[in-house]
N, C-alpha and C positions, 0 to 999 in steps of 0.2 A: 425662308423667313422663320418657319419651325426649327432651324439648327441654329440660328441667332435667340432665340427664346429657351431653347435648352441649352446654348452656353452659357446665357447671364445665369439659369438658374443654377446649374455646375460650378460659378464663381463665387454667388451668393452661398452655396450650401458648403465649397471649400473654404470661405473667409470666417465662414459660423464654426466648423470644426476644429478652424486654424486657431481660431481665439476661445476658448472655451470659458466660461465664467465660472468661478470658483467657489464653490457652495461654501458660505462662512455662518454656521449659525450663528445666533443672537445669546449671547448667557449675560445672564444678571449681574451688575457690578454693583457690591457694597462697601461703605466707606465705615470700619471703625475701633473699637478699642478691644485687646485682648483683656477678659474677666478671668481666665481660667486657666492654668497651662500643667495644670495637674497630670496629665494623661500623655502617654506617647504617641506624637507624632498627630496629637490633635489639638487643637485648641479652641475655647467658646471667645464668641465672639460679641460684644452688645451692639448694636447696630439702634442708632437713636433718630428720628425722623421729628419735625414739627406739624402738626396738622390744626385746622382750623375748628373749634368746637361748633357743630352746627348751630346750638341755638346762642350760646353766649358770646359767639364771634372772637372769643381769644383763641390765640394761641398756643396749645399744649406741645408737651414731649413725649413722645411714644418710642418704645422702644421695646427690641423684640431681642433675644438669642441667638447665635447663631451656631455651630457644632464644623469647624473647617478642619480640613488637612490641613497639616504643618509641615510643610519639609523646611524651611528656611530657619525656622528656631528659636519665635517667637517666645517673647517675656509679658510677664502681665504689666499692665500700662501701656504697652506700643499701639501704635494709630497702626492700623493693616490694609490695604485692600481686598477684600476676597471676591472669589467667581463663582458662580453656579456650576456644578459639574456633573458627573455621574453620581449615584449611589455608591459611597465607597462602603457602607455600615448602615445598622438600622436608620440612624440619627445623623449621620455624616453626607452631606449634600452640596459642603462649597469649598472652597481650597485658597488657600494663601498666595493670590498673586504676587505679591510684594509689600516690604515693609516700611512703612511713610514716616515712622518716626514715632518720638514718646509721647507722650500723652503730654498734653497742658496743665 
């Protein structure tokens, strides 16, 4: 009965190393317009969000910077997506996944 107990467990622990799951971290996805394409191979990014004013309950527009890698060869005006990535440079923290088009 012990050699039936230590087979299931040899099936169970070859099926867990047969499939192994695949560490995919989580990085930040932002949606928005190139401001800036002055510099090589960087570009600023404005990144605009709406959030709810606590006490007057409207709706504002906040909007923050953002400093991405450029390899694809972004114009000012284009809609971008950019990712959170490594520290490429003091200021440089998100990269240019793809380019969604011109601006409206």
């Amino acid at each position: 009965m012990s050699e039936s107990v230590e087979a299931q467990g040899a099936e169970s622990e070859s099926q867990d190393a047969a499939a192994p799951q695949p560490r995919v971290p989580h990085r930040k996805e932002r949606r928005g317009v190139v401001v800036s394409a002055k510099m090589a191979k960087t570009v600023i990014v404005r990144v605009e969000r709406r959030v709810k004013h606590r006490k007057y309950k409207k709706f504002i527009r906040v909007w923050k910077r953002y400093a991405a890698h450029d390899e694809v060869g972004c114009k000012e005006g284009d809609l971008v997506l950019i990712q959170e990535t490594r520290p490429m440079s003091k200021t440089k923290r998100w990269k240019i996944l793809r380019q969604l088009g011109k601006d409206a």
